[in-house]
C-alpha positions as a Markdown table, in Angstrom:
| # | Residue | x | y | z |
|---|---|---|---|---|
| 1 | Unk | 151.8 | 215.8 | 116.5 |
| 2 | Unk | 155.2 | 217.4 | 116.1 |
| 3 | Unk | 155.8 | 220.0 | 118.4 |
| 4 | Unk | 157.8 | 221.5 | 115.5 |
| 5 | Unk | 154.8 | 221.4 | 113.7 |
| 6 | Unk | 152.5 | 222.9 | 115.8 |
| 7 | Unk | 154.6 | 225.8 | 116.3 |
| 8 | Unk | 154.8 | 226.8 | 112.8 |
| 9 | Unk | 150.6 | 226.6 | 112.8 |
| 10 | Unk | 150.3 | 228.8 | 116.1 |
| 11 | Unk | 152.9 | 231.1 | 114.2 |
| 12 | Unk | 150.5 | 230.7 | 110.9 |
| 13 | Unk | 147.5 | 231.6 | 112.5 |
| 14 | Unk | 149.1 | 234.0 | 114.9 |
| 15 | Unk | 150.5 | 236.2 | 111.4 |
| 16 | Unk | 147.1 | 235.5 | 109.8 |
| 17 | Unk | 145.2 | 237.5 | 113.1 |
| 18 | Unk | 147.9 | 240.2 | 113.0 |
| 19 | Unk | 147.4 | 240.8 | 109.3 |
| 20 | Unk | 143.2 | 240.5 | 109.9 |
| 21 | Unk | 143.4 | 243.8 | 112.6 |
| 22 | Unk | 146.1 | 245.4 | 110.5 |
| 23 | Unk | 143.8 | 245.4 | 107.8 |
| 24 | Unk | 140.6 | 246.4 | 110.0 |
| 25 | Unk | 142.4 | 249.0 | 112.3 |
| 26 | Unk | 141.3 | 247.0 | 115.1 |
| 27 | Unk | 142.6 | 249.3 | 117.7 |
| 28 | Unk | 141.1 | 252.8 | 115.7 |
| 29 | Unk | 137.8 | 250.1 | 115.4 |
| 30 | Unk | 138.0 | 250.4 | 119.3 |
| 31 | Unk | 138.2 | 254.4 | 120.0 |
| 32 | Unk | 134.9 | 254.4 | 117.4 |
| 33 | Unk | 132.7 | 251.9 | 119.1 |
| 34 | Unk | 133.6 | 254.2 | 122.2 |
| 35 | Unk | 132.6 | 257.4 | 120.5 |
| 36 | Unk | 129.2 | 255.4 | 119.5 |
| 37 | Unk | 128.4 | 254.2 | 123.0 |
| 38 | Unk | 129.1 | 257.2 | 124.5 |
| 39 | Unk | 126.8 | 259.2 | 122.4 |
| 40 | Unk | 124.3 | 256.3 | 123.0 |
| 41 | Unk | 124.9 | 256.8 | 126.7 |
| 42 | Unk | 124.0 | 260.7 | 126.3 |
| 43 | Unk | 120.9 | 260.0 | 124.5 |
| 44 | Unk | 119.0 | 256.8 | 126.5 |
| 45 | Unk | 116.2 | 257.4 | 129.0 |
| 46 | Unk | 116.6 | 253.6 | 129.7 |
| 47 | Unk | 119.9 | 251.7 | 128.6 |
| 48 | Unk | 118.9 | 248.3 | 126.0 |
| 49 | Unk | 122.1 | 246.5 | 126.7 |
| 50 | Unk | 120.9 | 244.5 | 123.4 |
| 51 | Unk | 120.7 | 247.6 | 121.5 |
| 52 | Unk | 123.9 | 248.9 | 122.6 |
| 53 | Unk | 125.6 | 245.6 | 121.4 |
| 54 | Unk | 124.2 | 245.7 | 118.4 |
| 55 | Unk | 125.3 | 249.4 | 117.8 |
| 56 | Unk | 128.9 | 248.6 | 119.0 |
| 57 | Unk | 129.2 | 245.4 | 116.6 |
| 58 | Unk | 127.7 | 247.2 | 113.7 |
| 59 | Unk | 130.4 | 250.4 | 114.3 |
| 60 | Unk | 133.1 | 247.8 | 114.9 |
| 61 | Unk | 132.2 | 246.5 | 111.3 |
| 62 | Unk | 131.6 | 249.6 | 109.3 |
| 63 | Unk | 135.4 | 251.3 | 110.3 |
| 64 | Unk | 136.9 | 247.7 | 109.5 |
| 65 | Unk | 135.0 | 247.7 | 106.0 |
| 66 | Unk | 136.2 | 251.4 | 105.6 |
| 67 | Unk | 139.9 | 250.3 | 107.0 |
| 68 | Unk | 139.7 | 247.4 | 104.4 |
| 69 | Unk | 138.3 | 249.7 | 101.4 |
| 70 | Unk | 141.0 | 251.8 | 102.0 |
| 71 | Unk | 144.0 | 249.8 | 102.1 |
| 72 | Unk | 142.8 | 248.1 | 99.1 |
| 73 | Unk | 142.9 | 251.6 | 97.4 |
| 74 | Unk | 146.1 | 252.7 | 98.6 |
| 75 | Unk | 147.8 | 249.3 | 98.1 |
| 76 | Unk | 150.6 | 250.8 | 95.9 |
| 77 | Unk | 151.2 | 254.0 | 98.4 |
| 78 | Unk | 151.3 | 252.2 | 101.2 |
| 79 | Unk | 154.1 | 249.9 | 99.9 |
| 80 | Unk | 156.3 | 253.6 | 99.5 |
| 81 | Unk | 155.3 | 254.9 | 103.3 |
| 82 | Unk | 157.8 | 253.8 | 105.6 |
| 83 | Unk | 154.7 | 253.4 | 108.5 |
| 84 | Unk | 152.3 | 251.3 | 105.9 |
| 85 | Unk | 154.7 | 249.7 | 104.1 |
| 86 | Unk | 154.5 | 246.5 | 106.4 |
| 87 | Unk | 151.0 | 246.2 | 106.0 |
| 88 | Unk | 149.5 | 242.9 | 104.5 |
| 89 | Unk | 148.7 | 244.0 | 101.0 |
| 90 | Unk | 151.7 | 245.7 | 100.3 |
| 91 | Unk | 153.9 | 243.0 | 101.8 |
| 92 | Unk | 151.8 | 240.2 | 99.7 |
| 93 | Unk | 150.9 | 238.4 | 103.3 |
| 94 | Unk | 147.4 | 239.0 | 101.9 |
| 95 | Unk | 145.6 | 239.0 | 98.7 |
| 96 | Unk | 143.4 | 241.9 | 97.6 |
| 97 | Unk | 140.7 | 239.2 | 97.0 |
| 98 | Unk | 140.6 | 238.4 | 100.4 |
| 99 | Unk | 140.9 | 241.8 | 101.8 |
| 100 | Unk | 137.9 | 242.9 | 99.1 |
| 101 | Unk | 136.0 | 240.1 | 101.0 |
| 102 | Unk | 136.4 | 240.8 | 103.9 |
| 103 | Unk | 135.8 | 244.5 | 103.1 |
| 104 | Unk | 132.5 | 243.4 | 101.3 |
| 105 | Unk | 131.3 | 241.1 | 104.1 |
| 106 | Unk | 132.1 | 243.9 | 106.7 |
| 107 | Unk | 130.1 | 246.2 | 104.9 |
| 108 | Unk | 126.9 | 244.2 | 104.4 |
| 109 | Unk | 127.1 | 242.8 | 108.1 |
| 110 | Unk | 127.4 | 246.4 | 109.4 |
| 111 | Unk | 124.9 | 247.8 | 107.5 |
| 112 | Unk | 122.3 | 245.0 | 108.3 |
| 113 | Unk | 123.2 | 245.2 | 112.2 |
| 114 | Unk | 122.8 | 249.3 | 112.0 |
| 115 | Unk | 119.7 | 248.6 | 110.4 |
| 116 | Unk | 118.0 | 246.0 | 113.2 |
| 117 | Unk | 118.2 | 249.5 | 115.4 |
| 118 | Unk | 116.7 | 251.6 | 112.8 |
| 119 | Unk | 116.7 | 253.1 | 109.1 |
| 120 | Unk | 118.9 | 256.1 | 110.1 |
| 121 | Unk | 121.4 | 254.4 | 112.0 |
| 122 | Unk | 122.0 | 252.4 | 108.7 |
| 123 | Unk | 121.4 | 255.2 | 106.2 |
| 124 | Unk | 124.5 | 257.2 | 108.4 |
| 125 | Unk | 126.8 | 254.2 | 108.3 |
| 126 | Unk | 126.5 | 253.3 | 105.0 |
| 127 | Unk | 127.5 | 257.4 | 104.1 |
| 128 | Unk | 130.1 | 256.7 | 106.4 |
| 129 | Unk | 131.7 | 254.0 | 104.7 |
| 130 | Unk | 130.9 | 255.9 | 100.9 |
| 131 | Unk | 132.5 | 258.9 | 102.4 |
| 132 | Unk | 135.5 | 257.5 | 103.6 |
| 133 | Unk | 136.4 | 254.8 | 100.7 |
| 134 | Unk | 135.0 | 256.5 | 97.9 |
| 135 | Unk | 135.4 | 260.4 | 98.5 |
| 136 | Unk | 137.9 | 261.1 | 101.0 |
| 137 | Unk | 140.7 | 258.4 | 100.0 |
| 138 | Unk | 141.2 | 259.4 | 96.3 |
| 139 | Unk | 141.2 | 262.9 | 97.7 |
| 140 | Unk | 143.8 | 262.5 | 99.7 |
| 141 | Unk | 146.2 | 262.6 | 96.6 |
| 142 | Unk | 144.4 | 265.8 | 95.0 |
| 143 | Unk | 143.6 | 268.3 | 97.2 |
| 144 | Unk | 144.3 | 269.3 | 101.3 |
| 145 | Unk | 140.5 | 269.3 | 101.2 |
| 146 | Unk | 140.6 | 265.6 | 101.8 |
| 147 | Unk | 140.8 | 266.4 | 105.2 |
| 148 | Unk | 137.7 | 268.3 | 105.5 |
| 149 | Unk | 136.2 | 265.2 | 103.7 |
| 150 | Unk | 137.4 | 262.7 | 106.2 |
| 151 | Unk | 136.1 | 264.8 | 108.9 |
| 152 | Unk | 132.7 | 263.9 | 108.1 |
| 153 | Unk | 132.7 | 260.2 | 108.5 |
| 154 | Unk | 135.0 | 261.0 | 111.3 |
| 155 | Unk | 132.1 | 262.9 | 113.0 |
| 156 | Unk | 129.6 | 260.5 | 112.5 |
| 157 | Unk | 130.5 | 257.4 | 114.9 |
| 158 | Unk | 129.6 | 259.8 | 118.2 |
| 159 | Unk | 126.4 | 261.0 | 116.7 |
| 160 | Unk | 125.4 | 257.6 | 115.2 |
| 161 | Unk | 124.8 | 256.5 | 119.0 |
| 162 | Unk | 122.8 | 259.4 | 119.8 |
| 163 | Unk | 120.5 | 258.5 | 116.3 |
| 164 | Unk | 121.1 | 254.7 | 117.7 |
| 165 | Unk | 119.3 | 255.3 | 121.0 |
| 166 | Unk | 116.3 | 258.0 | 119.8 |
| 167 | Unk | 115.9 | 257.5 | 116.2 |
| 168 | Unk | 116.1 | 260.8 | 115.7 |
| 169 | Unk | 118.5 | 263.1 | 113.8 |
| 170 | Unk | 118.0 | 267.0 | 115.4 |
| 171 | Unk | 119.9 | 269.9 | 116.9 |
| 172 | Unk | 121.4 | 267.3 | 119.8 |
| 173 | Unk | 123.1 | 264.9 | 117.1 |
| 174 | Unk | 124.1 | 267.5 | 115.2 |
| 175 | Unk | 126.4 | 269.3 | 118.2 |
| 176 | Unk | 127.8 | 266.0 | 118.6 |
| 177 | Unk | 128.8 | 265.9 | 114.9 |
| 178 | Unk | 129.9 | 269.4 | 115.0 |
| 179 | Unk | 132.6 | 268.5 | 118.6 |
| 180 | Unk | 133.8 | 265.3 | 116.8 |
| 181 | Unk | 133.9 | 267.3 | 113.2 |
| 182 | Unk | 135.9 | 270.6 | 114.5 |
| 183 | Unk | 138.2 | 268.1 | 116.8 |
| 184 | Unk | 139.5 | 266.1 | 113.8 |
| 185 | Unk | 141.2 | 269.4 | 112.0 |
| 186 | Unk | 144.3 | 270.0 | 115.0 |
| 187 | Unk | 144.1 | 266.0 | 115.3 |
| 188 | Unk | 145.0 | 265.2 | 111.6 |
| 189 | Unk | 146.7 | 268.0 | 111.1 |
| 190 | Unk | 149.2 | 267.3 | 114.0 |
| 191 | Unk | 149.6 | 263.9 | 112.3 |
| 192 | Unk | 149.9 | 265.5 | 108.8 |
| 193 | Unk | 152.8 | 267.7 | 110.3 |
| 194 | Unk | 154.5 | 264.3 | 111.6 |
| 195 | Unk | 154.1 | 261.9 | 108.8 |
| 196 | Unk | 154.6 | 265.6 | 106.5 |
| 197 | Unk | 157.7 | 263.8 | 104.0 |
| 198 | Unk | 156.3 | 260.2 | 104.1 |
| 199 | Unk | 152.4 | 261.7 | 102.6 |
| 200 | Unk | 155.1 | 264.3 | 100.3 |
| 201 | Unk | 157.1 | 260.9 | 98.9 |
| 202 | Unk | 153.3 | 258.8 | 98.6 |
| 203 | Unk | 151.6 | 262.2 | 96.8 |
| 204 | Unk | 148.7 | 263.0 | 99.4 |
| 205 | Unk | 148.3 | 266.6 | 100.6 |
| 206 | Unk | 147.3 | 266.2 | 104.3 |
| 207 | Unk | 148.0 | 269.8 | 105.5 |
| 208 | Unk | 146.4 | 273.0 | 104.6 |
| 209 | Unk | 147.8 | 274.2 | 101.3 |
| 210 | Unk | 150.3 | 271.4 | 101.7 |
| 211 | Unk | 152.8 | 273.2 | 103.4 |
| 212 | Unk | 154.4 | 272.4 | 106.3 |
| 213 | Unk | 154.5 | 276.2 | 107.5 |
| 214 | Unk | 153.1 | 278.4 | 110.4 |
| 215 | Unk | 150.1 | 279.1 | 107.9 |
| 216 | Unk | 149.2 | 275.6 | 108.5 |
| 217 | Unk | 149.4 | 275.9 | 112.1 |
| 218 | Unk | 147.6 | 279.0 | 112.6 |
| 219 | Unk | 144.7 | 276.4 | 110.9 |
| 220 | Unk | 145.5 | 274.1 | 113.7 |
| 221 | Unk | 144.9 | 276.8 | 116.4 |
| 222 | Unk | 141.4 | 278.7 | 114.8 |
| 223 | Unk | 140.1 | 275.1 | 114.5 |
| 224 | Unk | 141.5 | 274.4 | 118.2 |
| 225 | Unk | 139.8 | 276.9 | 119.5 |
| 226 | Unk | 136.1 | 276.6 | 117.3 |
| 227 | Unk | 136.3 | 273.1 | 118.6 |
| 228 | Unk | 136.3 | 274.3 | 122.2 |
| 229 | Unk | 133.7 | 276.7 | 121.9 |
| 230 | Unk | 131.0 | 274.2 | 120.1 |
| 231 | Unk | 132.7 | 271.9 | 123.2 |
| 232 | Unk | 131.3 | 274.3 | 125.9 |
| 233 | Unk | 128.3 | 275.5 | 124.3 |
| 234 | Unk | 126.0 | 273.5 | 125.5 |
| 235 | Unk | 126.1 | 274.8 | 129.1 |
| 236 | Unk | 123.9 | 277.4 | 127.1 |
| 237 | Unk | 121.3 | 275.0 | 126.2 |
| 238 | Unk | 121.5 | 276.1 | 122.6 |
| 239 | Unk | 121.6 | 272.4 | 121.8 |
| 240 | Unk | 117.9 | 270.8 | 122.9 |
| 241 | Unk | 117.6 | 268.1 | 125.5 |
| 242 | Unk | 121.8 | 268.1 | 125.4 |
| 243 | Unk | 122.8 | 270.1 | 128.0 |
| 244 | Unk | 125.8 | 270.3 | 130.2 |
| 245 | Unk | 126.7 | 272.2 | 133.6 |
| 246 | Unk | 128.2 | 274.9 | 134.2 |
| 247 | Unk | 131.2 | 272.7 | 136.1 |
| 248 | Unk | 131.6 | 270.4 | 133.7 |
| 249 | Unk | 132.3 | 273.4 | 130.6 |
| 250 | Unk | 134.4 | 274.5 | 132.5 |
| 251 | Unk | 136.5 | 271.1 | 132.8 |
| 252 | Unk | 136.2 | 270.4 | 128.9 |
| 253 | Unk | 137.4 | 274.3 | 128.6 |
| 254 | Unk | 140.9 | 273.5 | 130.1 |
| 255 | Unk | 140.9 | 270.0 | 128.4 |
| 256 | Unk | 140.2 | 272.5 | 125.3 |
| 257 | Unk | 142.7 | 274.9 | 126.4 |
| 258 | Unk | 145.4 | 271.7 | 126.8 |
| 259 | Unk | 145.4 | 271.0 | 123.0 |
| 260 | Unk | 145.4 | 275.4 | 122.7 |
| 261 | Unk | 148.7 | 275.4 | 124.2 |
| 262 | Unk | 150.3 | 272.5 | 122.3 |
| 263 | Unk | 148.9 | 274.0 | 119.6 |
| 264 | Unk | 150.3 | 277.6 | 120.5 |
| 265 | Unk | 153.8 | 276.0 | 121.5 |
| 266 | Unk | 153.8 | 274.4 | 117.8 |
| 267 | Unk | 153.3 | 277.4 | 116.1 |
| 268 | Unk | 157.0 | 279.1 | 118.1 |
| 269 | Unk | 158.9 | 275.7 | 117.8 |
| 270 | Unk | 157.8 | 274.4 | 114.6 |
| 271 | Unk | 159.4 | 271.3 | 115.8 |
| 272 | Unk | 158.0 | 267.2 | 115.6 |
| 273 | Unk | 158.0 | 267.0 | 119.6 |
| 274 | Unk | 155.5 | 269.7 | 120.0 |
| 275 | Unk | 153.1 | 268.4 | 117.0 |
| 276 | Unk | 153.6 | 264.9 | 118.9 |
| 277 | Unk | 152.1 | 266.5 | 122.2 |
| 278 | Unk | 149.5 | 268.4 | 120.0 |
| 279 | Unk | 148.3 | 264.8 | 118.7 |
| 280 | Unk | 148.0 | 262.9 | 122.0 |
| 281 | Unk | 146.5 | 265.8 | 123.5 |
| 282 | Unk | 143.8 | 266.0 | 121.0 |
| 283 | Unk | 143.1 | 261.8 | 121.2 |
| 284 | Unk | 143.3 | 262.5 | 125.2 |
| 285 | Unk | 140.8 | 265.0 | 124.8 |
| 286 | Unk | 137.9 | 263.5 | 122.4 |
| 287 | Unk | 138.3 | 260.6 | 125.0 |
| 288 | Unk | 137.9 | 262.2 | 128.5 |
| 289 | Unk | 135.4 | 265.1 | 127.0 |
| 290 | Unk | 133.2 | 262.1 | 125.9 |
| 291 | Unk | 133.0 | 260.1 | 129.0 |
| 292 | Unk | 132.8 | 263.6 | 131.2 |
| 293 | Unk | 129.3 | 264.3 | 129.1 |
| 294 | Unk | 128.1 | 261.2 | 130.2 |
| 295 | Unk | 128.8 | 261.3 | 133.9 |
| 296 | Unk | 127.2 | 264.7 | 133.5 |
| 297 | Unk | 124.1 | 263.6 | 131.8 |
| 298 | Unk | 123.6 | 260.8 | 135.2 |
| 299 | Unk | 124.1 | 263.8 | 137.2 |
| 300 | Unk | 121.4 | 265.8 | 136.1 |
């Protein structure tokens, strides 16, 4: 065969992958499957390797179905966004029939994978996606309380391991909801702040009361600092069989404390650089905090 035209397939099906985990987040697929196998990891008396395979194919599917969902909506926005604008539906790489596919096939193979666990694990993914695609996304061009919307499905991932491993919804799923909720408000934020005149030119309001302002940074900073203190409070053992020591609070506290400063340092500058710092802080944070509560948990 011609080497010429072997080159042009390998480029074919090298564009046609690209546009696939462009489509599916691939890499934000990633960080969620984490956030599920850590919480699975918090909650298992014995680890079921087949189980936890099963949770982190069924996550990887329901944020690529939500990923899909979305870009599908936002088709037309994304083509005005400088950062989206390259993406395959707006560029015409790829058809919204085949992205609604694979959206629809992601869906239905995550669900039924969530499911093989248990009930709950399914019933919480499939809110997940319905949260995401068909609350938060048209919100996002109506009211700042989009955010607060997102957070939900945001939360869910770290908690859905915990429901993954026991079955069982109580107080200790619920703090892991409430860290991964409270987290996502100086996270977005920061990115809202950054990308502040590409949402302004697409029409979504992604910071509190759409102003780029110190008001919406003193929102950055309460959240900042609810988040650390739902962080830490399990040292109390206000949170059932999830409990942490005293050692390791104190170690999420100055993680905490990290994004605090950022956060603080926004507020006097006002400036991108510091908002950039606030963001990787906060993705630095969500990802040590969550592997720390695990080493704790095989410590006790």
């Amino acid at each position: 065969m011609n080497t010429t035209v072997i080159s042009v397939k390998k480029t074919f099906m090298q564009t046609i992958f690209s546009d696939f985990k462009q489509l599916t987040k691939v890499g934000l697929s990633f960080s969620v499957v984490f956030s599920s196998v850590a919480g699975y990891l918090l909650a298992a008396e014995t680890v079921n390797y087949v189980t936890l395979f099963l949770l982190a194919l069924g996550g990887f599917f329901m944020v690529g179905a939500s990923n899909a969902f979305n870009q599908i909506i936002e088709k037309d926005t994304d083509a005005i966004m400088k950062r989206t604008q390259n993406r395959p539906l707006p560029t015409g790489r790829m058809s919204v029939n085949t992205a609604l596919f694979i959206a629809i096939t992601f869906t239905i193979l995550g669900i039924a994978i969530l499911y093989s666990i248990n009930p709950k694990s399914a019933l919480f993914g499939a809110i997940s996606i319905f949260l995401y695609t068909s609350v938060y996304t048209p919100l996002k061009a109506v009211t700042p309380l989009a955010v607060f919307v997102g957070a939900i499905p945001g939360a869910i991932p770290f908690m859905l391991g915990w429901v993954a491993a026991t079955n069982n919804f109580g107080i200790e799923a619920g703090f892991l909801f409430m860290i991964q909720f409270f987290w996502q408000f100086p996270h977005f934020w920061a990115i809202g702040w950054l990308q502040y005149e590409e949402y302004k030119k697409a029409g979504f309001y992604m910071l509190p009361m759409n102003k780029k302002d110190k008001g919406a940074i003193k929102q950055i900073i309460f959240y900042t600092i609810i988040m650390i203190l739902v962080s830490v409070a399990p040292v109390l053992r206000v949170s059932g069989s999830f409990y942490i020591y005293p050692i390791t609070a104190v170690i999420v506290a100055l993680f905490g404390v990290m994004m605090l400063y950022y956060g603080i340092k926004l507020y006097k500058s006002e400036q991108n650089i510091d908002a950039r710092k606030l963001m990787l802080s906060s993705v630095l944070y969500i990802t040590v905090v969550q592997i720390i509560y695990v080493v704790d948990k095989f410590l006790h």
